[in-house]
C-alpha positions in Angstrom: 41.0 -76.4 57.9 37.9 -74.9 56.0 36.8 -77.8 54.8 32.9 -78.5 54.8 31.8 -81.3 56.2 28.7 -82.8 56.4 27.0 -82.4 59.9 25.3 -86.2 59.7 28.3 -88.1 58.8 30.9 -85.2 61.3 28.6 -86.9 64.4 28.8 -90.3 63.1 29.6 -93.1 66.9 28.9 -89.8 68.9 25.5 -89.2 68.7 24.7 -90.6 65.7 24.0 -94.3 64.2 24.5 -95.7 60.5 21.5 -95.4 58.5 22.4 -98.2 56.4 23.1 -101.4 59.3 24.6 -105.1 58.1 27.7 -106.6 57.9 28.9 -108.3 54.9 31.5 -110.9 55.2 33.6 -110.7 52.0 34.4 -107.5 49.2 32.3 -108.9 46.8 29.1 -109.2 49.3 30.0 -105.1 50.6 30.3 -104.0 47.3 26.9 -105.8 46.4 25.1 -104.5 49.5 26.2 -101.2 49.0 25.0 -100.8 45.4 21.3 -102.5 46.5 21.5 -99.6 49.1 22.0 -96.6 47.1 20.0 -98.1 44.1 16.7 -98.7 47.2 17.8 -94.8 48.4 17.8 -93.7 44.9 14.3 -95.0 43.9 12.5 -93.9 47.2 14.0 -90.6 46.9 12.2 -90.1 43.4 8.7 -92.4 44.4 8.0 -90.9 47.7 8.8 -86.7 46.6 6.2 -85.2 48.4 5.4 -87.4 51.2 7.7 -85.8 53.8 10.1 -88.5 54.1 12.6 -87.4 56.6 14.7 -90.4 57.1 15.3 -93.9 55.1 17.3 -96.5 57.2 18.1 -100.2 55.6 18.6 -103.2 58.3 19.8 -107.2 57.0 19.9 -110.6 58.6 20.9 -112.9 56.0 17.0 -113.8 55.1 15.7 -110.1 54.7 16.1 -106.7 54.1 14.1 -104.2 56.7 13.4 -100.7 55.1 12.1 -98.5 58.1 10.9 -94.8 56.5 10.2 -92.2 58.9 7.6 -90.0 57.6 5.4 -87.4 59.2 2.5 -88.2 56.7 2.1 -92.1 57.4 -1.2 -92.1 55.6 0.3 -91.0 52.5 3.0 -93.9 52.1 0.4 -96.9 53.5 -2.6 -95.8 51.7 -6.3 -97.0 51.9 -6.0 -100.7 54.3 -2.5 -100.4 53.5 -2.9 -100.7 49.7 0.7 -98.0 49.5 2.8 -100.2 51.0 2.1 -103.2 49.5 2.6 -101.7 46.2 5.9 -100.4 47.1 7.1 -103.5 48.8 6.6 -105.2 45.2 8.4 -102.2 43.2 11.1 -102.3 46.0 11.5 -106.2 45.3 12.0 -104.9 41.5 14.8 -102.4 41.9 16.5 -104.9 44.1 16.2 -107.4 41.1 17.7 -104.9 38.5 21.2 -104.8 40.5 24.0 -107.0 39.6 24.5 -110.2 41.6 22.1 -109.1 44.4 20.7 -112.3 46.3 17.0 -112.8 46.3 15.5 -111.4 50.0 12.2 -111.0 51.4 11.8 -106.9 51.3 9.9 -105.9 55.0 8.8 -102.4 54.9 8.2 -100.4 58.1 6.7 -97.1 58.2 7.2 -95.0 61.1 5.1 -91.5 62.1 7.7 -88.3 63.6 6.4 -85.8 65.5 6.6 -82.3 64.9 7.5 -82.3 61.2 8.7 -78.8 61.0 11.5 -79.3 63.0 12.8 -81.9 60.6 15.5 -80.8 57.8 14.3 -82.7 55.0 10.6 -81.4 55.6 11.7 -77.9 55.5 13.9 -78.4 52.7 10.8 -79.7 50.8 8.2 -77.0 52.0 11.0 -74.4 50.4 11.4 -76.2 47.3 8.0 -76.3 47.2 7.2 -72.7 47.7 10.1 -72.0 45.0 8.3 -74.0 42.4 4.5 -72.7 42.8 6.3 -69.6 41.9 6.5 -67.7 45.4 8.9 -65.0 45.5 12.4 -67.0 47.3 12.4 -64.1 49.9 8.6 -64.9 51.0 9.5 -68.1 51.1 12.6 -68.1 53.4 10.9 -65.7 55.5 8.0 -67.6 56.0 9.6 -70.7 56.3 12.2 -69.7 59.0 9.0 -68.4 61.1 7.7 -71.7 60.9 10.2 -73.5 62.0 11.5 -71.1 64.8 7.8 -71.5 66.2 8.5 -74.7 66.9 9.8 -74.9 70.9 12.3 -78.1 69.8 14.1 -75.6 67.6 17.4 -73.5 68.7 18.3 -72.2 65.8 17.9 -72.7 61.8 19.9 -71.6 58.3 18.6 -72.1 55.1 20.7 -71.3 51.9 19.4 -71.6 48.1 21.7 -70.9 45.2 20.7 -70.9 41.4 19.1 -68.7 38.9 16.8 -66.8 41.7 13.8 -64.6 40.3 14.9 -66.0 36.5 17.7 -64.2 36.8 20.6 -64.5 34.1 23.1 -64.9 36.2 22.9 -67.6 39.4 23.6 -66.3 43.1 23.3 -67.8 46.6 21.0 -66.3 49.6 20.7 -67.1 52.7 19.1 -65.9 55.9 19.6 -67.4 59.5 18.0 -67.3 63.1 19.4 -68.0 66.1 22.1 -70.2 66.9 23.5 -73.0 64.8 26.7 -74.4 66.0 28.1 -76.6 63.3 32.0 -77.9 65.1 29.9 -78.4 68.4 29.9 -82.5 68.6 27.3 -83.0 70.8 24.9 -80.2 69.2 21.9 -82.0 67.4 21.8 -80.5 64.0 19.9 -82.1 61.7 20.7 -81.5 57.6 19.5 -81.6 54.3 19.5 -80.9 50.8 16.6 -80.2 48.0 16.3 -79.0 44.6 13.2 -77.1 43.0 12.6 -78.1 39.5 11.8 -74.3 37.8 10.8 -74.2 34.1 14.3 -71.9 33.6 16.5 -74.2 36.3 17.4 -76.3 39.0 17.4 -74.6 42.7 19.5 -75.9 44.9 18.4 -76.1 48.9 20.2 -76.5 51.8 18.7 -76.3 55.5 20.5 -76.7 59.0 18.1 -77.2 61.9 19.7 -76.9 65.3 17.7 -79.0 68.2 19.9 -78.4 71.3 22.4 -80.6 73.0 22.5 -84.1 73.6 24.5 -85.1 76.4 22.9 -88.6 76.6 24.1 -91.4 73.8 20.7 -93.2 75.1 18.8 -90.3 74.3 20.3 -89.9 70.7 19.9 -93.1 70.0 15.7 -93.2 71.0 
């Protein structure tokens, strides 16, 4: 009972898959795998800020690793005659190197375009946290983003929350502001999450954004 769980992992084998899909044959190969993983997640996190990254998934066979990024700015990540991802296939193969006891794979790195990027939570988060730090008001900027995103017809219903030192205040305090429907025990209900954080000169902001997209009846359909 009230315990908050996350809405990605709470619809994990219904109408979700695994962002991160291999199988590893022994502890020492899992535990291996999963710390090339997070250390991949970690740098692309920081290297691709800004981009509107809204997913990063990691496939293996026992030759490579695939790294598929969904993105809504494609152009951004491949660059000129795709200069971008070249770069970042090499400084990929380099993080890779830095972890322990990691064998040596090709890296292949797959970009993919989504449509509609405002109905995605890790874009929103972003376009907050980037409101927050060009020094909008935080009220503005929920109100504006919510508009946005409610705009969009694939959208049901959205929440975002911030929390930290709002307006340079002394002491830190959460707001939130919500429009139509978000139902977060309803299994089948395609809610899509995320976090961000605006870097302020006086603090971190912390953002949080729950888009609802309708209902998926379909495990075909969830998994397209």
């Amino acid at each position: 009972m009230t315990h908050t769980v996350h809405p990605y992992a709470h619809r994990l084998g219904i109408i979700r898959d695994w962002k991160s899909r291999w199988f590893a044959k022994t502890p020492a190969e899992y535990r291996t795998n999963v710390m090339v993983d997070s250390a991949i997640r970690r740098f692309l996190k920081k290297r691709l800020r800004g981009n509107y990254v809204t997913s990063t998934e990691i496939e293996r066979n026992q030759k490579a690793i695939r790294i598929l990024i969904k993105t809504s700015r494609p152009g951004l990540v491949i660059g000129r005659g795709g200069e971008g991802s070249t770069k970042l296939t090499k400084e990929i193969e380099k993080v890779v190197r830095t972890v322990k006891g990691a064998p040596k794979m090709a890296i292949r790195l797959d970009i993919e375009e989504v449509r509609s990027p405002e109905s995605q939570a890790p874009v929103v988060a972003y376009m907050v946290a980037e409101g927050l730090e060009k020094r909008q008001t935080f009220r503005r900027v929920l109100k504006q983003t919510v508009e946005k995103v409610m705009a969009n017809r694939d959208v049901l219903g959205v929440r975002i929350g911030i929390a930290g030192r709002l307006g340079g205040a002394e002491m830190s305090r959460t707001e939130e502001i919500k429009r139509g429907r978000v139902p977060l025990q309803t299994l089948r209900a395609d809610i899509d999450f995320a976090r961000e954080q605006a870097y302020l000169p006086y603090g971190v902001i912390g953002v949080k954004v729950w888009i609802y997209r309708g209902d998926i009846f379909d495990k075909k359909e969830a998994n397209k």
